[in-house]
N, C-alpha and C positions, 0 to 999 in steps of 0.2 A: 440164303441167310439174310441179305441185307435186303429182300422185299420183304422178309415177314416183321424183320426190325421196322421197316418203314409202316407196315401195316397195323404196329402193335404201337405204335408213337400215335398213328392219325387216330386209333381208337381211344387213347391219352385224353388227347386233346378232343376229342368230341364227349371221353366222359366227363371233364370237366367242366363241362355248358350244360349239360345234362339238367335239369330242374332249377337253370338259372336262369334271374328275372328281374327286372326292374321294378320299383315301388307305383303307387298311385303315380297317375297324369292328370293332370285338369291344364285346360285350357284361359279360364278365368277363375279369381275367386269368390266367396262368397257372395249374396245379395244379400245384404242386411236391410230391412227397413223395419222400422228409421235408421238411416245410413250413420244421422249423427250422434250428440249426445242425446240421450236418453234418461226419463223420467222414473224414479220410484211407483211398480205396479203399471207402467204403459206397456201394451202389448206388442211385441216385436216376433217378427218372419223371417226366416232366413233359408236359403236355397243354394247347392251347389253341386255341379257334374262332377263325379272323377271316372275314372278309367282303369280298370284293372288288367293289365296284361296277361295273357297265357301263363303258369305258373309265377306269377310273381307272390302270389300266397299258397300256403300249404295248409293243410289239415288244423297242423296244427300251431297259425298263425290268429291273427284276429285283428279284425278293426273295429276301433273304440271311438267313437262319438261322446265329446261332452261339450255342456254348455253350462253356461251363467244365472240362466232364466229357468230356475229352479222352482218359481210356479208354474202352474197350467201346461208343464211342459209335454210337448204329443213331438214326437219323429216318426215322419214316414220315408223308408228306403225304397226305392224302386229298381231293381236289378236289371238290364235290359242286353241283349245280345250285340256283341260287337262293341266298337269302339267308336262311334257316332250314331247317335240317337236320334234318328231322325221326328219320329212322333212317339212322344213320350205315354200314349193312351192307346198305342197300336197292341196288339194283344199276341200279333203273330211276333213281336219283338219282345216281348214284358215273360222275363221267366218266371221272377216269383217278386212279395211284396213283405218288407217287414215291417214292425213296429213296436214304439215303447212309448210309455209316458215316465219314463227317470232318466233323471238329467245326466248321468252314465249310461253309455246304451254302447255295450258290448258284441261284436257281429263274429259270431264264432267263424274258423277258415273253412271251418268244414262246408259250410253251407255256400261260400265262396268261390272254392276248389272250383272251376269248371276246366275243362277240356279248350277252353275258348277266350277270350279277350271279353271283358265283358263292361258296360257302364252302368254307373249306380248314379241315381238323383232322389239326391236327401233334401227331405223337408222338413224344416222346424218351426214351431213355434211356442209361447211362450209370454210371462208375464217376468216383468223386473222387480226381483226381491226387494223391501223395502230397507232391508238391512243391509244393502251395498249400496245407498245413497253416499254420495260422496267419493266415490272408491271408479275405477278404470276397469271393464269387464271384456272378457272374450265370452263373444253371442256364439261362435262355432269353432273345435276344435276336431280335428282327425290324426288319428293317432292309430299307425297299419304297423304292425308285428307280421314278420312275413313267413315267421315258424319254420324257418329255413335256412340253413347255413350259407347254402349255396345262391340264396338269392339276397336283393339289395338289405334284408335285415328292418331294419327298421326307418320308418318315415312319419314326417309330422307336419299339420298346416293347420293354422291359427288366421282364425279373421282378426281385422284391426280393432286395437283396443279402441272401446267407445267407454268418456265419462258419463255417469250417473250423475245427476242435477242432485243435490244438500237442498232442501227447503231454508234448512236452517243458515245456510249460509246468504241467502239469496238477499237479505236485508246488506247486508255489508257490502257487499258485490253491488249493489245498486248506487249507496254511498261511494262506494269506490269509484264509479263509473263516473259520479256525479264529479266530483273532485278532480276526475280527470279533463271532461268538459268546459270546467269552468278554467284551471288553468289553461287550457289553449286557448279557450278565448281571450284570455289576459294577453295572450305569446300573439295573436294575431293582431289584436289592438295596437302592438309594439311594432307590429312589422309594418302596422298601415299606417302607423305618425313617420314612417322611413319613406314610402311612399311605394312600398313592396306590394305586386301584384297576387294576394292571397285567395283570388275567386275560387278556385280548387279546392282550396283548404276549407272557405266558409259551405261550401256542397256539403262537402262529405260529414264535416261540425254539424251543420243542419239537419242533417240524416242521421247523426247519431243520439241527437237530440231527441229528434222526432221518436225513436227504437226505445229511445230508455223511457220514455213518455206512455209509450204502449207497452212496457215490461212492468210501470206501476201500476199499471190503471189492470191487466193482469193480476197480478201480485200471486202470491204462495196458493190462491186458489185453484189458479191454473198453471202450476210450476212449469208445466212443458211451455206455454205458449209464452210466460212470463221470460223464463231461460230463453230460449231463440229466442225473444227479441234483446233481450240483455245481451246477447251474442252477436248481433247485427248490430248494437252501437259499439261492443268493440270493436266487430272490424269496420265499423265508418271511420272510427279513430283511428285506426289504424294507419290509415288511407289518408285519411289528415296532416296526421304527422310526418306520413312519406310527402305528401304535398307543401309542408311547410317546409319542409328541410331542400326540397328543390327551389324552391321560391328563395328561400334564404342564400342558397350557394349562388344561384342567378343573381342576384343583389348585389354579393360579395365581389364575384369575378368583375361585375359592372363596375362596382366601386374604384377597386385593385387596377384595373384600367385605364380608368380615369385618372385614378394617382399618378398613376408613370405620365402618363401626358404631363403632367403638372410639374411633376419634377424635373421632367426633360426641359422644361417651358422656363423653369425657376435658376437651373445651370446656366443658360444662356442669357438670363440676364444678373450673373453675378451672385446671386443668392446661393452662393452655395452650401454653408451649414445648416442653412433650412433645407434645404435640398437631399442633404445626405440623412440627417434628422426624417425627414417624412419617407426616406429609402429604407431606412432602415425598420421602420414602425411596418411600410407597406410591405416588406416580405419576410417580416414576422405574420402577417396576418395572411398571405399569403401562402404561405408553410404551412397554416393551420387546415388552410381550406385545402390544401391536396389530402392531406390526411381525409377528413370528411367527406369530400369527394369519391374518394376509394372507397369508404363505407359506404356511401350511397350507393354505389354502380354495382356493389355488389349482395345489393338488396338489402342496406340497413338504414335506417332513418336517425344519422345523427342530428343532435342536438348543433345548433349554429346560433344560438342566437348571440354569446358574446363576441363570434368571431363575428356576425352581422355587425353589431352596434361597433365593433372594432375599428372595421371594415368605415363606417359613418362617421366616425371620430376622425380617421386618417382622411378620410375624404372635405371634412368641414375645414380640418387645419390645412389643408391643402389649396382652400380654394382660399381662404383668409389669406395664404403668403401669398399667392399668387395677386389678390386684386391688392394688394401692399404694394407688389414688387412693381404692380404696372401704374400704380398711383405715385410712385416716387420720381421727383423729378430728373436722379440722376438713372431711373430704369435705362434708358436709351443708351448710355455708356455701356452697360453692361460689363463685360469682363477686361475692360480698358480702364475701367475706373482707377485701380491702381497706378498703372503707370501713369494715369493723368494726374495723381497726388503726388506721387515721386517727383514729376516736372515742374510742378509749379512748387514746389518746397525748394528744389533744387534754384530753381530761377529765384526767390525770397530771399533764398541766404548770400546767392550771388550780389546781388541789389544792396542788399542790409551789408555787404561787407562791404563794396564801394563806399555806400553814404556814410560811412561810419570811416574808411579810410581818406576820405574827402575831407570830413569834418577834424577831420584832428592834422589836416594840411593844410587848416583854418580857409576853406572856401573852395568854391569851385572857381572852375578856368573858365573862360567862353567855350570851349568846344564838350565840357559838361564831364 
């Protein structure tokens, strides 16, 4: 009795796997070209392996193919044997071939169903509607229905949203660009009367000069070449800004350095209000630059420039006390100057009370 229980359990459990199946595999995703944004009516390709597993679809499952590029649009599927394809043009691997030209392109399971593991490479192409200028498109979507209870159900994979270039916008964006330009050159003019080493920063400025130079002379006629290069001076700026902002914190920390020297230099000889005074400016600016620091290091390009000029302030009034403190004649006393006041005030009134008790005992003695 208890082998046919064991027997009637292990046939349980193997009905249970029975037409069970994993979704699509691919190894990589899509190839979109052009990979980046993309122009109103430019024509764009895209290609991608999946892998379909021994029942992982059923009869009555399906995979649906859609795209963005709603003009000119052609998909070719190629079904092929197994689960690595080695030559996509061999004929003793290539079972059968589909196609559509609508931008839903539904793959019934039936046709699917094989006895086998099998691999599909999809091919698309296509022209970019003019009416999602402006707008973030998916060039390839797959969407597998596995018509099956028993197996993984349903599965989806989406290539990376690509923006559509606006002609209309492209005048503003140029302007904008412009505007951004000319402020950092103001911001680096600022950092080189500090005496701030900004050669990095004027590169990358220079090259995005140069990008937005060739996005005009471009212009709306040729949106695609005009946009990439509008997109190359942003990121030269980019690049700028991350350079200005290391150049600025290097300034700072230099500055902040120097100060302690100073003050340490200013205690010991007596200066001390000035002393505690520029301590306390120097790690308020100090306090600033950790914070910014941490933005940096973790890939953001803060703004520094008033903790720079901060940083410049504490450092000028610091060198001012300093050639003060060493210009004064009593520098060299330094923190004894006090008790040398105490003393000689003290010895004054000793003296001033004598001659004053002398005089009113009408004269001095010989021995004084």
């Amino acid at each position: 009795m208890k082998k046919i229980t064991y027997i009637l359990l292990a046939l349980l459990v193997c009905a249970m796997f029975i037409g069970t199946g994993s979704a699509f595999t691919y190894t990589n995703g899509a190839t979109i070209d052009p990979s980046g944004s993309l122009s109103p009516g430019e024509a764009v390709t895209a290609s991608m392996t999946i892998s379909l597993p021994k029942d992982s679809i059923s009869t009555s499952g399906s995979l649906k193919l859609t795209t963005a590029l709603r003009d000119s649009t052609h998909w070719t599927v190629y079904v092929y044997k197994g689960t690595v394809v080695n030559n996509q043009t061999s004929s003793d691997s290539l079972i059968t071939t589909f196609t559509s030209t609508s931008f839903a392109y539904t793959i019934s399971g039936f046709v699917l169903d094989y006895d086998q593991p099998v691999t599909l490479y999809i091919a698309l192409s296509g022209l970019v509607p003019d009416s999602l200028k402006g707008q973030s498109i998916t060039v390839l979507k797959i969407d597998q229905d596995s018509g099956s209870a028993t197996a993984s159900g349903y599965s989806t994979y989406s290539s990376p949203a690509q923006k559509v270039y606006n002609p209309d916008d492209f005048s503003g964006m140029l302007a904008e660009t412009q505007e951004q330009i000319t402020s950092l050159e103001s911001r680096v003019a600022t950092y080189t009367s500090y005496g701030v080493d900004v050669s990095s920063v004027v590169t990358n400025l220079e090259s995005a000069k140069t990008s937005l130079a060739a996005a005009k002379s471009a212009g709306t006629a040729d949106i695609s070449v005009a946009s990439k290069k509008l997109e190359a001076a942003t990121t030269s700026l980019t690049a700028a800004e991350k350079a200005l902002s290391l150049a600025g914190l290097t300034a700072i920390k230099a500055n902040t350095d120097a100060v302690d020297l100073i003050i340490t230099e200013l205690y010991g000889k007596g200066w001390d209000t000035e002393a505690k005074l520029l301590g306390i400016t120097n790690q308020g600016v100090k306090n600033t630059y950790d914070v910014a620091a941490i933005s940096y290091n973790t890939g953001g390009s803060p703004n520094v420039d008033e903790t720079l000029k901060a940083s410049e302030q504490a450092l000028a009034d610091g060198t001012a006390y300093q050639e003060s403190a060493s210009a004064s004649p009593l520098a060299a006393v330094g923190s004894v100057l006090p008790i040398v006041i105490v003393i000689v005030v003290s010895v004054l009134v000793v003296v001033g009370a004598i001659i004053f008790i002398r005089r009113r005992r009408g004269g001095w003695d010989e021995l004084g």
